[in-house]
C-alpha positions in Angstrom: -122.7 -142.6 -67.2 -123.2 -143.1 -71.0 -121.4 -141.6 -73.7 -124.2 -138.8 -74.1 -124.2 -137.6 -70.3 -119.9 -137.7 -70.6 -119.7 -135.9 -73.8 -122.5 -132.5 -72.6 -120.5 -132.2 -69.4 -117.3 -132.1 -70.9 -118.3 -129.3 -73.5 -120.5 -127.6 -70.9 -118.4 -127.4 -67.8 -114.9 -128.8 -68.9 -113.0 -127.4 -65.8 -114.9 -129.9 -63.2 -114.6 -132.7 -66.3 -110.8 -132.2 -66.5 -110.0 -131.3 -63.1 -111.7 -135.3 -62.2 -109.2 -136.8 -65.2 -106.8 -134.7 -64.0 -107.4 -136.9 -60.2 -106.0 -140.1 -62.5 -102.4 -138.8 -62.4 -99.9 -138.5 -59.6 -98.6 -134.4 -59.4 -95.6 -133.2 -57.5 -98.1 -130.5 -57.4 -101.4 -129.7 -57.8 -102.5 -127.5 -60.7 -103.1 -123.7 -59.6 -106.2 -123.8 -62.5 -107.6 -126.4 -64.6 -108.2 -123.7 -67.8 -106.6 -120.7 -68.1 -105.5 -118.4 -70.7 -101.9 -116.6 -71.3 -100.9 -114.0 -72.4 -101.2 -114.2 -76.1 -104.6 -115.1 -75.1 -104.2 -118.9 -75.5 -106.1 -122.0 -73.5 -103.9 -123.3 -71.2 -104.6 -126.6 -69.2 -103.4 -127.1 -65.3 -101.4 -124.4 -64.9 -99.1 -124.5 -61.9 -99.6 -128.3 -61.8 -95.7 -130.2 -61.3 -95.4 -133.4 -62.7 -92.9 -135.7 -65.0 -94.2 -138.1 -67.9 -91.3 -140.0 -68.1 -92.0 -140.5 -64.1 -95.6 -141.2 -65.1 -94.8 -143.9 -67.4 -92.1 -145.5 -65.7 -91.2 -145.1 -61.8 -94.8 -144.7 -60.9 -95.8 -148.2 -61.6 -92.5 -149.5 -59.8 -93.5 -147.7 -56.8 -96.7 -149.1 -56.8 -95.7 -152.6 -57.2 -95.8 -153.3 -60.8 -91.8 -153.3 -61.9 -92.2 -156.9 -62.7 -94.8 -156.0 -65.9 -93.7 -156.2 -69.1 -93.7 -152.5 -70.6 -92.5 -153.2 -73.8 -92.0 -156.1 -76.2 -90.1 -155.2 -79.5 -90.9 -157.5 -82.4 -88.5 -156.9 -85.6 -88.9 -159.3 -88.0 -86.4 -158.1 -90.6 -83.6 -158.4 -87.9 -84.9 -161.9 -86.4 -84.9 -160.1 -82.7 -87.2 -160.1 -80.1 -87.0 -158.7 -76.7 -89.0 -158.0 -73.3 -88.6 -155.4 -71.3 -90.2 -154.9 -67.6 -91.5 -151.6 -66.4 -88.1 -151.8 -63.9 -85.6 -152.7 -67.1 -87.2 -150.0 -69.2 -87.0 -147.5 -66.3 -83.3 -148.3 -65.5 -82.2 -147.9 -69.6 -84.0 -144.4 -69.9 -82.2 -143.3 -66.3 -78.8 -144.5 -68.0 -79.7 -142.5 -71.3 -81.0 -139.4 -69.5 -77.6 -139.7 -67.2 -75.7 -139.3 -70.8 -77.9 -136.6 -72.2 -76.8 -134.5 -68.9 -73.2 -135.3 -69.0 -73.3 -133.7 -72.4 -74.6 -130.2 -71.1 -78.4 -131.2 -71.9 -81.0 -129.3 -69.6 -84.5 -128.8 -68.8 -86.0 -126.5 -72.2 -83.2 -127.8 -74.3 -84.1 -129.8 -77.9 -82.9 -133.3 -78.9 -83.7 -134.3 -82.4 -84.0 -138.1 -82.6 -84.1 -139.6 -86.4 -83.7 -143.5 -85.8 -85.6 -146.5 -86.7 -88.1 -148.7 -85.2 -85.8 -150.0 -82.4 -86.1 -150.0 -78.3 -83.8 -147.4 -78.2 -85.8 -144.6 -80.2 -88.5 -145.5 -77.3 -85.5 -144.8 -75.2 -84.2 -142.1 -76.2 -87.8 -140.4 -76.2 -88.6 -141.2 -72.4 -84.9 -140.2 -71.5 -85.7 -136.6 -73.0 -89.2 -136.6 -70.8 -87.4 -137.6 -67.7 -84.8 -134.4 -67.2 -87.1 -132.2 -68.8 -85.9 -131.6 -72.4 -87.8 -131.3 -75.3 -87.4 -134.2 -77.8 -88.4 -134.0 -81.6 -88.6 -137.2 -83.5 -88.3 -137.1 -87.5 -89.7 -139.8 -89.4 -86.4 -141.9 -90.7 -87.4 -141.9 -94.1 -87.0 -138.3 -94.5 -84.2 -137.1 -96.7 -81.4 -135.0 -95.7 -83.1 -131.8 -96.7 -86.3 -132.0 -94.7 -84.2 -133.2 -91.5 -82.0 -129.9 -92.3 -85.6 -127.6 -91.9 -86.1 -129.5 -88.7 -82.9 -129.0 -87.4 -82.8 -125.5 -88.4 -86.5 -124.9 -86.4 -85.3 -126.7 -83.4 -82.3 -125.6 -83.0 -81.0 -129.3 -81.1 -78.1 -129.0 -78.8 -78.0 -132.9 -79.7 -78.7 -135.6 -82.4 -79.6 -138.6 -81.7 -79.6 -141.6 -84.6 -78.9 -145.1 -85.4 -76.2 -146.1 -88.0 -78.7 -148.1 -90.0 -82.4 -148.4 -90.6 -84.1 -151.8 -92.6 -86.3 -151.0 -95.2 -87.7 -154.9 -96.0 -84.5 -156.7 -96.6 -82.6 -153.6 -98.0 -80.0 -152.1 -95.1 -80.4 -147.8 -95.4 -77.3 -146.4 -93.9 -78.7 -143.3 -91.7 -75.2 -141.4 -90.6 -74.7 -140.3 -94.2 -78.0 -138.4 -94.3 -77.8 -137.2 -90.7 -74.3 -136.2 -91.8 -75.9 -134.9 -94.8 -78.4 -132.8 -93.2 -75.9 -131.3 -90.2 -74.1 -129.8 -93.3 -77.4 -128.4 -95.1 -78.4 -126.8 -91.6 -77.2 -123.8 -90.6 -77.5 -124.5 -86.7 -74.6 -127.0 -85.9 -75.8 -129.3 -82.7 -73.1 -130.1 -79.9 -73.3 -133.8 -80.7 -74.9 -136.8 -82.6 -74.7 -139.8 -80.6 -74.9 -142.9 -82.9 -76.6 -146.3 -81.8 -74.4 -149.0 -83.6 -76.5 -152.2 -84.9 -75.6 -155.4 -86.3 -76.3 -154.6 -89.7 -74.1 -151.8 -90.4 -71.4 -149.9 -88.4 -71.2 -146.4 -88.6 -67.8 -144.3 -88.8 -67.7 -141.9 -86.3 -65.1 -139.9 -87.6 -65.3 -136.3 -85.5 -65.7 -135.3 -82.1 -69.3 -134.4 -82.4 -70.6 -138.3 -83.1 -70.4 -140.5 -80.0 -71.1 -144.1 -79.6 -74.5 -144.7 -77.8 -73.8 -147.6 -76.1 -70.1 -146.3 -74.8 -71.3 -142.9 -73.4 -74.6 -144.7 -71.7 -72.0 -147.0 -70.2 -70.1 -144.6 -68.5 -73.1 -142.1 -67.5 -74.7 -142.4 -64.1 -78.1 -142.8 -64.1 -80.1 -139.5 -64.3 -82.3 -138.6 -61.8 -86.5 -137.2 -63.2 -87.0 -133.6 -62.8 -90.3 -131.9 -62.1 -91.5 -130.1 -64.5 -94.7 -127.3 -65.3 -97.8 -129.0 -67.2 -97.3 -126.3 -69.5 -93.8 -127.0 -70.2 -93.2 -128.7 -73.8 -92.8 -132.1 -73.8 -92.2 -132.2 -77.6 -92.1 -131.3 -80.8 -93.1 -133.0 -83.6 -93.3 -131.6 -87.4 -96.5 -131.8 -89.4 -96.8 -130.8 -93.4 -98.5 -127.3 -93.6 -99.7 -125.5 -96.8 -96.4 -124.0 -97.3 -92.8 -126.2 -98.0 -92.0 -125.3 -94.1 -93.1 -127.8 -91.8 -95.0 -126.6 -88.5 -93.7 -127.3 -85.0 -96.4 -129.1 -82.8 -95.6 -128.6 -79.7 -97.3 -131.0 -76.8 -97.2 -129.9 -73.8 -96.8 -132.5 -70.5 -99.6 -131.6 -68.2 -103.0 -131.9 -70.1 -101.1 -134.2 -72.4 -100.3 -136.7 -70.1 -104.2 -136.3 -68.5 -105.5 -136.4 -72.0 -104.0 -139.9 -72.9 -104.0 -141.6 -70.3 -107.8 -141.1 -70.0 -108.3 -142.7 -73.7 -106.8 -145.6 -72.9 -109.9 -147.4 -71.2 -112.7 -144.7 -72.4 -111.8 -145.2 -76.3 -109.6 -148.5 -76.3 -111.0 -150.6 -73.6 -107.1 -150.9 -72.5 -106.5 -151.8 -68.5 -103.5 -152.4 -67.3 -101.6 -155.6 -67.8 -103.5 -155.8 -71.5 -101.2 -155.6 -74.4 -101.8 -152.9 -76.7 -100.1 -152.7 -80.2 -100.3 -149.4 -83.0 -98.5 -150.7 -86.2 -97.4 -147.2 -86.7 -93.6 -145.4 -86.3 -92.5 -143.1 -83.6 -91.6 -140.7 -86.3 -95.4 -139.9 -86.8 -98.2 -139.0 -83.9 -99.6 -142.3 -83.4 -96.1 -143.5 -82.5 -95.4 -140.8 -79.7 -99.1 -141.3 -78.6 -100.1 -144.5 -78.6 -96.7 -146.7 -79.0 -95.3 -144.7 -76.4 -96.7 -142.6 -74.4 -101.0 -143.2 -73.8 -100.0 -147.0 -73.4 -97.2 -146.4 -70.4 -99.2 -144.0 -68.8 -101.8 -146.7 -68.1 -99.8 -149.3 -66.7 -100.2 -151.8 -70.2 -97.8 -153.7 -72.3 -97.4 -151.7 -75.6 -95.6 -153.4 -78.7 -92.7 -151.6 -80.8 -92.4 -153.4 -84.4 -89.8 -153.2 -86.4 -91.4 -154.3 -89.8 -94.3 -153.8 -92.6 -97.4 -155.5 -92.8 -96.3 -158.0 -96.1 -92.8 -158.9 -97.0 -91.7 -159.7 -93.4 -91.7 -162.3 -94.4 -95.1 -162.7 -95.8 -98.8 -160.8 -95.4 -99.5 -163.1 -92.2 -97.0 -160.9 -89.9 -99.6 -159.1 -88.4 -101.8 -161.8 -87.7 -98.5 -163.4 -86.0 -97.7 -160.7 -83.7 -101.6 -160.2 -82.7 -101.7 -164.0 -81.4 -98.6 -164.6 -80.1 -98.2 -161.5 -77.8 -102.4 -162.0 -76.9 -102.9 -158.2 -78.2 -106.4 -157.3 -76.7 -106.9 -153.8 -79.0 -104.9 -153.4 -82.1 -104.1 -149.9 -84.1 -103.1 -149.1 -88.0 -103.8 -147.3 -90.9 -106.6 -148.8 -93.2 -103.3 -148.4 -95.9 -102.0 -151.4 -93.9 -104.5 -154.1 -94.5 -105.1 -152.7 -98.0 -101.6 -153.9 -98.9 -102.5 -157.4 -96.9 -105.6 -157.5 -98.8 -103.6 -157.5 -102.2 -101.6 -160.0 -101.6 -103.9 -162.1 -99.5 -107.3 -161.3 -100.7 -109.4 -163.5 -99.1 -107.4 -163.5 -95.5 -106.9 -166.6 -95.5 -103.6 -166.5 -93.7 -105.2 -164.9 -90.8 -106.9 -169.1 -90.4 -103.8 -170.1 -88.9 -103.8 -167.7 -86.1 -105.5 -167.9 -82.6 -107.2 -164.2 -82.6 -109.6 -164.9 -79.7 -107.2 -162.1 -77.4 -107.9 -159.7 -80.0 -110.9 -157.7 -79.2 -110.9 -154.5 -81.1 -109.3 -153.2 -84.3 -108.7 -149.6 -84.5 -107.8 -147.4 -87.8 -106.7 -144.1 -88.5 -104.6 -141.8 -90.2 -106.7 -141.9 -93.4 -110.0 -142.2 -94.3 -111.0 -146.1 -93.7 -112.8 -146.4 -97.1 -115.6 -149.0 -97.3 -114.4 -151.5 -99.2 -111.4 -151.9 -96.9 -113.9 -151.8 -93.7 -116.4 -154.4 -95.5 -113.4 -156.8 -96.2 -111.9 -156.3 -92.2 -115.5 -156.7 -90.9 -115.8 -160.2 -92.8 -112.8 -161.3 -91.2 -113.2 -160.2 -87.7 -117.0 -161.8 -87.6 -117.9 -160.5 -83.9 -115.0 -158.1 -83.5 -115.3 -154.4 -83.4 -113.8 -152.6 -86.4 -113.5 -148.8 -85.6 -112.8 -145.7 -87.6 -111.3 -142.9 -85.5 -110.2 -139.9 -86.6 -107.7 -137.5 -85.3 -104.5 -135.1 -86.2 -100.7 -134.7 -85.6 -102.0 -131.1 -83.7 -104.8 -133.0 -81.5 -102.8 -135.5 -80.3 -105.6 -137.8 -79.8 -108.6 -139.2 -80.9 -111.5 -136.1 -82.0 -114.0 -138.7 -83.4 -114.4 -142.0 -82.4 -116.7 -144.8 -81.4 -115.7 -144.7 -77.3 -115.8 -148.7 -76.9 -115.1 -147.8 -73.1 -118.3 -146.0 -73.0 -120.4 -147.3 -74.6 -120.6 -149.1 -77.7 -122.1 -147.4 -81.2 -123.8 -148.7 -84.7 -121.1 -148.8 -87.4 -121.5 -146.7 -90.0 -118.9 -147.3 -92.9 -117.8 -144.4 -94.0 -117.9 -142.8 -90.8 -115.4 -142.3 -87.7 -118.1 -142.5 -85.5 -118.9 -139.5 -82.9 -117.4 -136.9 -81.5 -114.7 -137.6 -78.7 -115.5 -135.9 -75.0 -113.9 -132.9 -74.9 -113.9 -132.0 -78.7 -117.0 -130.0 -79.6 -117.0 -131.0 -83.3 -119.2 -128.4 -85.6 -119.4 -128.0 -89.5 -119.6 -124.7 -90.5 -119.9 -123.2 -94.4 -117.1 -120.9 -96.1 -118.7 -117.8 -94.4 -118.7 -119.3 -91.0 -122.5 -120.1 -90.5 -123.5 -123.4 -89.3 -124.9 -125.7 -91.8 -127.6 -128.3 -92.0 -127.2 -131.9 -90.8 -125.7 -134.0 -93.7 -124.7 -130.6 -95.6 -120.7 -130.8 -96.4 -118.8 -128.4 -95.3 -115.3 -127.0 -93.5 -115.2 -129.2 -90.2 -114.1 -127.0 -86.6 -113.8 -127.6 -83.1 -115.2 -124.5 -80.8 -112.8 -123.5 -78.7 -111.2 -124.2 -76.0 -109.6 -127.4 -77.6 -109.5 -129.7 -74.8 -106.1 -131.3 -73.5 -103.3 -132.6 -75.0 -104.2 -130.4 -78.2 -101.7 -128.5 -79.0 -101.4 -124.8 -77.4 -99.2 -122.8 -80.2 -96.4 -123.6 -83.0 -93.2 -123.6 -81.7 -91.5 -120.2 -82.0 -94.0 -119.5 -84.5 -97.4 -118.0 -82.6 -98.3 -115.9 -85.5 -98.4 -119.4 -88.2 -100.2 -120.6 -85.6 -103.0 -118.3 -85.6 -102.9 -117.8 -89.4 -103.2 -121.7 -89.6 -105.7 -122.9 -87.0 -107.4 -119.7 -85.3 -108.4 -117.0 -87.7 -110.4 -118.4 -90.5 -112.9 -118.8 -88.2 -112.8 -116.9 -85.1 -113.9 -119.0 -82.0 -113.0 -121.9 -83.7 -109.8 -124.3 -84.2 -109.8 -124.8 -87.8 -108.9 -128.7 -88.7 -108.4 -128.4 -93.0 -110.9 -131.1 -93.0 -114.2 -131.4 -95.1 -116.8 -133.3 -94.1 -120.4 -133.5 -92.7 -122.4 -134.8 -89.5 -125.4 -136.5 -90.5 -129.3 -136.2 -88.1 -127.6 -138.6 -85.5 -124.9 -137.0 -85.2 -122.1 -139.4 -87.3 -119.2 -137.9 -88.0 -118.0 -138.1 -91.7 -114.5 -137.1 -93.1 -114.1 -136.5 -96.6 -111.3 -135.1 -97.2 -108.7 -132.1 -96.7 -109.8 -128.6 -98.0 -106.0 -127.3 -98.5 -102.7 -128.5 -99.9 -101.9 -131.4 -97.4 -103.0 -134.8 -99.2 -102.6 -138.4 -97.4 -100.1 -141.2 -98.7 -100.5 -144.0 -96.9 -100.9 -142.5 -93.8 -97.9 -140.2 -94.2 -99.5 -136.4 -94.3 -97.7 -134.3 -97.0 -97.9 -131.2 -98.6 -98.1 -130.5 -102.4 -96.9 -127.2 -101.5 -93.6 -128.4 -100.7 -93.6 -130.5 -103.8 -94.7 -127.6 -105.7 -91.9 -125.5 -104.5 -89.5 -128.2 -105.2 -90.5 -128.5 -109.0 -90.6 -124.9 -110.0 -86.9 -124.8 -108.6 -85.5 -126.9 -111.8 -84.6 -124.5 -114.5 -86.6 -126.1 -117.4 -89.9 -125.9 -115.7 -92.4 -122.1 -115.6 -95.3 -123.5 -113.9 -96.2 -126.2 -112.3 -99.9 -127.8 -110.3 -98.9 -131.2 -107.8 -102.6 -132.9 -106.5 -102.9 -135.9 -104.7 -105.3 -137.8 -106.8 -106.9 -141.1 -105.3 -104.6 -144.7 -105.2 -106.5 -147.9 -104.6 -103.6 -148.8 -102.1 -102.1 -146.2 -100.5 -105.2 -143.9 -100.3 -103.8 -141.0 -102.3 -100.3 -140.6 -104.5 -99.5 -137.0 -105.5 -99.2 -136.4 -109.4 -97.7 -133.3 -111.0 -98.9 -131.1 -114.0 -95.7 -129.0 -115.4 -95.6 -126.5 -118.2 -92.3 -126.5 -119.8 -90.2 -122.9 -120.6 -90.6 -121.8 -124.0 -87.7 -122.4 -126.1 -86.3 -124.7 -122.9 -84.8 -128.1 -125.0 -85.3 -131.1 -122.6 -87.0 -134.3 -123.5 -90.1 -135.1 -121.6 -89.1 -138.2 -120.6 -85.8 -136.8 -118.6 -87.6 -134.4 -117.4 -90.1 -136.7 -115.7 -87.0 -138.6 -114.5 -85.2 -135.6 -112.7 -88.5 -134.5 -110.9 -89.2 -137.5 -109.7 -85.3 -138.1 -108.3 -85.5 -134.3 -106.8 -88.5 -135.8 -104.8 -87.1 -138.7 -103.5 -83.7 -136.7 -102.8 -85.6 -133.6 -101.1 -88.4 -135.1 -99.3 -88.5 -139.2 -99.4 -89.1 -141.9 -101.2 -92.5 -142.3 -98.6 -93.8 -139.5 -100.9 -94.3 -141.8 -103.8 -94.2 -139.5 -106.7 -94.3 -141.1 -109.5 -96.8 -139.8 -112.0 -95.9 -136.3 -113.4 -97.2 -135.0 -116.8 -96.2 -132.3 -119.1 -99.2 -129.6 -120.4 -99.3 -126.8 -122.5 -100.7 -124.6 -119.5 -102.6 -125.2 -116.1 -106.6 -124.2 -115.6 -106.5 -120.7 -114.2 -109.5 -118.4 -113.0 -109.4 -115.3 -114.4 -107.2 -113.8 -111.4 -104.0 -116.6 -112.0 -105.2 -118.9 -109.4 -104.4 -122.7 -110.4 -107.6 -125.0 -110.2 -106.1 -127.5 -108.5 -109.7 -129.1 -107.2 -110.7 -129.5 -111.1 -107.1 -131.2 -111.7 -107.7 -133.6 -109.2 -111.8 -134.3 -109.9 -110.5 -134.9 -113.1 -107.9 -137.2 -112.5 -110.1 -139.4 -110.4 -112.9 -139.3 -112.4 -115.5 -136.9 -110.8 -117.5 -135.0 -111.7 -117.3 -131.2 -111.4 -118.5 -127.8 -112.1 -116.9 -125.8 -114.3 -116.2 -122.3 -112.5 -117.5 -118.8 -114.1 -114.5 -117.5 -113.2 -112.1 -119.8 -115.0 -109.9 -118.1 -117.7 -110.5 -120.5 -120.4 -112.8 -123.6 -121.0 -110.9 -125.5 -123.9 -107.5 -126.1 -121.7 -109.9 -128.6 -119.5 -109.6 -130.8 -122.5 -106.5 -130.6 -123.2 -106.2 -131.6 -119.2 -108.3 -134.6 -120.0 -106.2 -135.9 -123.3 -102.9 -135.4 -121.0 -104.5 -137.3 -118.4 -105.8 -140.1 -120.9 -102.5 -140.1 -122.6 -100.3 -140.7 -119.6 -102.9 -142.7 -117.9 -102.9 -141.0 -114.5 -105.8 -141.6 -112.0 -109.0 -143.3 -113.0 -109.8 -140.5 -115.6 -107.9 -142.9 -118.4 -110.9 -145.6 -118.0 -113.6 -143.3 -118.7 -115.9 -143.8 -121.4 -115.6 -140.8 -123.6 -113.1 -139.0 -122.4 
């Protein structure tokens, strides 16, 4: 069948669509349903059905005579290692670490935070959760102590797992003084934080809560997988909301598991045996998805690299790592080859690499802008260069071009079409449908298929606040956007606080709240204003407090450290301004929208209900001043 057949039976009668995908895994047991709801009145998917992802991934393709595959490669070129591991080897390692998780009092339900870098033993740790039934939560190693403390506190982990050091480049980050760090912000206290020692740095474990990785894997026996409910949680994983607390995805195993394993060949072209690679982190959704998880499930070779796109050692790496490993499809974010682009901007070390494996190029996490797509296509002549888009709360791709399926026109600018299972509608601020090519607030109707996810952990009434009532019937997405007369999907942006740096989604909110905590500021705006490399960077507007003496320039300085301290230095603030007042409407509300059309040099209506016209220009002479966003270059400003 073609993509258009696939796509109306999957929207009109998803049960008999899901229950068939649902024939491509092995159950324990059956599902009872293929939709249901519960009791909060919530879609649930194969309810009743027994299964383990960790078994999925792992034992399954042993027992069916594929133990010999490679599973994994790990490619870290800022340590000089490389490794192989077979289906059978990667099984074995995740037993041994699921045998220690259990000799610590870790059961089926029970939360493991893991905060490591970009190492076999992250993947690891993560399948070794799946395979006894706990519920792992990854956080992004770049995070500072504070945000791991939120994460912690939301979790509640009877364990921590971490690494004693992370590489950022060339530069060694120690990691045990910010778990350490963040286990004293935290007001829950896990049981233990079990510390992977590398070559780089040794840790000291200097209480009886940190244990040795390598020491207590020794000594554990193997743990055997457990069955568990497709609605159990598999994970949780924290994504920026419009508010400085983060919100607890949680992905359940049954319709996740169905979900991904499905895209694999329908949206990838991925069999098993190919090699598959997503330059992403497991910190993030791509990394649980598609480094781990989607990849596994299908019986392929998926890559884990420890490493960026330039510096390690040079902007060829990728290039490297796509030829000698024979990657057949290939996954980033379009901030990746922006930052290979600048420092190689005619590709011309991409020459002295044998690409012919390579057959598609995937990108997500932000908008692929045209330039960037233009430059790729050059490069890739005859290969494929797609646009998907998708979120931390899908789970997988919601617009794509299906490559498995069938094959569409590019249009730059655009991710393509909708994704079977996701009926994708733009509706205006009142809920009404709009016209084809007419911008407006982009929804899924409801149900979401599977793998989205069902609630926010321990948090159902943020859940429904975030993603259910704004428009009822629908799953809001915070995403603005259009679908043109053939039905192209186009994504233009977020319509709340959450901007995009670099493929890292985080919210001004948090920023915000952060700011107005120092004494000397009243009032403060954060937008995330556009960056030629990283997509957007957030900049900050603050008013001073009268009669408050601080120098601007300090100022400036401590904001920017409080950033870096509180959230990362991922966040890249670095452009904060001081004003004599913010652009209010008449109610108080801070025009953040004209702050950032302003900064990058839009144009914009100026709102009746705004509470006075002549700050806009003193906005503009700040923004000139300090040079922030492409305002600065405008004639006449």
């Amino acid at each position: 069948m073609g993509y258009q057949e696939i796509f109306k039976q999957s929207i009109e009668d998803p049960q008999s669509f899901w229950a068939e995908k649902a024939e491509d895994i092995f159950w324990f047991q059956k599902p009872e349903s293929v939709l249901s709801q519960d009791k909060k009145g919530n879609y649930r998917w194969f309810k009743g059905g027994m299964l383990n992802t960790a078994y999925l991934a792992l034992d399954y393709h042993i027992e069916t005579g594929y133990g010999d595959q490679i599973a994994l490669i790990y490619d870290s070129p800022v340590t000089g290692k490389k490794r192989k591991y077979t289906y059978m080897q990667l099984r074995d390692k995740v037993a041994a670490f699921s045998g220690a998780l259990l000799s610590l009092g870790v059961r089926k339900g029970d939360r493991v935070v893991i905060y490591m870098p970009m190492i076999p033993e992250a993947v690891i740790s993560m399948l070794g959760c799946a395979r006894i039934g706990a519920i792992h939560s990854v956080v992004f190693g770049g995070f500072a102590p504070h945000e791991l403390a939120i994460r912690i506190d939301d979790a509640k982990p009877k364990v921590i797992v971490t690494a004693s050091n992370g590489i950022e480049f060339t530069r060694v980050i120690a990691y045990k003084p910010l778990v350490d760090s963040a286990i004293k912000q935290a007001k829950h206290k896990p049981d233990h934080c079990i510390v992977f020692q590398r070559d780089q740095l040794k840790a000291e474990l200097n209480n009886e809560r940190d244990l040795d990785y390598s020491d207590l894997v020794a000594k554990a026996r193997p743990g055997a997988y457990i069955p568990v409910e497709a609605t159990d949680p598999l994970y949780i994983l924290y994504t920026s909301g419009t508010t400085g607390k983060p919100k607890g995805i949680v992905r359940d195993n049954g319709g996740h598991a169905v979900a991904l394993k499905s895209t694999m060949k329908n949206i990838y072209g991925i069999n098993r045996g190919d090699v598959y690679w997503a330059a992403s982190d497991v910190g993030w959704v791509v990394g649980h998805s598609y480094i781990v998880y989607a990849p596994l499930l299908a019986g392929a070779t998926t890559i884990l690299f420890e490493g960026k796109p330039v510096r390690t050692p040079h902007a060829g790496v990728f290039w490297r790592v796509l030829s000698e490993y024979k990657v057949k499809t290939f996954f980033t974010a379009p901030t990746a080859f922006r930052a290979m682009k600048k420092e190689d901007p005619f590709g011309s070390l991409a020459k002295n690499y044998d690409l012919s494996e390579l057959k598609y190029l995937f990108l997500a996490g932000e908008r692929l802008d045209p330039p960037t797509y233009h430059w790729l296509k050059d490069l890739m002549k005859d290969k494929p260069v797609v646009d998907h888009w998708w979120q931390t709360e899908s789970g997988w791709p919601m617009v794509a071009n299906p490559l498995g399926i069938e094959k569409f026109e590019v249009k730059p600018g655009s991710a393509t079409k909708p994704v079977y299972g996701f009926d994708v509608q733009v509706l205006d601020d009142d809920g009404k449908p709009v016209k084809a090519s007419t911008e407006g607030n982009i929804v899924v109707k409801l149900p979401l298929p599977p793998g989205c996810l069902p609630t926010l952990w321990n948090d159902e009434k943020r859940f429904l606040a975030s993603y259910m009532e704004r428009f009822p019937g629908y799953y809001h997405t915070g995403d603005g956007g259009y679908i043109d007369e053939e039905g192209y999907v186009f994504i233009m942006g977020r319509t709340d606080d959450v901007i995009n740096v670099a493929g890292h989604r985080l919210s001004t909110g948090a920023m915000e709240e952060l700011i107005a905590s120092h004494p000397a500021v009243a009032e403060c705006a954060v937008v995330g204003i556009n960056d030629e490399l990283r997509g957007q960077v957030p900049a900050g507007f603050i008013v001073i407090k009268d009669r408050y003496k601080i120098d601007e320039y300090s100022l400036v300085g401590e904001l920017v450290t409080m950033i870096r301290e509180e959230i990362g230095s991922f966040a890249y603030f670095r452009q904060t301004a001081v004003v004599k007042r913010l652009p209010k409407t008449r109610s108080g509300k801070i025009l953040r929208h004209i702050i950032r059309k302003m900064a990058d040099g839009d144009e914009f209506t100026v709102p009746s209900t705004i509470d006075d016209v002549k700050i806009l220009d003193e906005i503009k002479e700040v923004l000139y001043d300090k040079q922030i966003g492409k305002a600065f270059q405008t004639e006449g400003i």
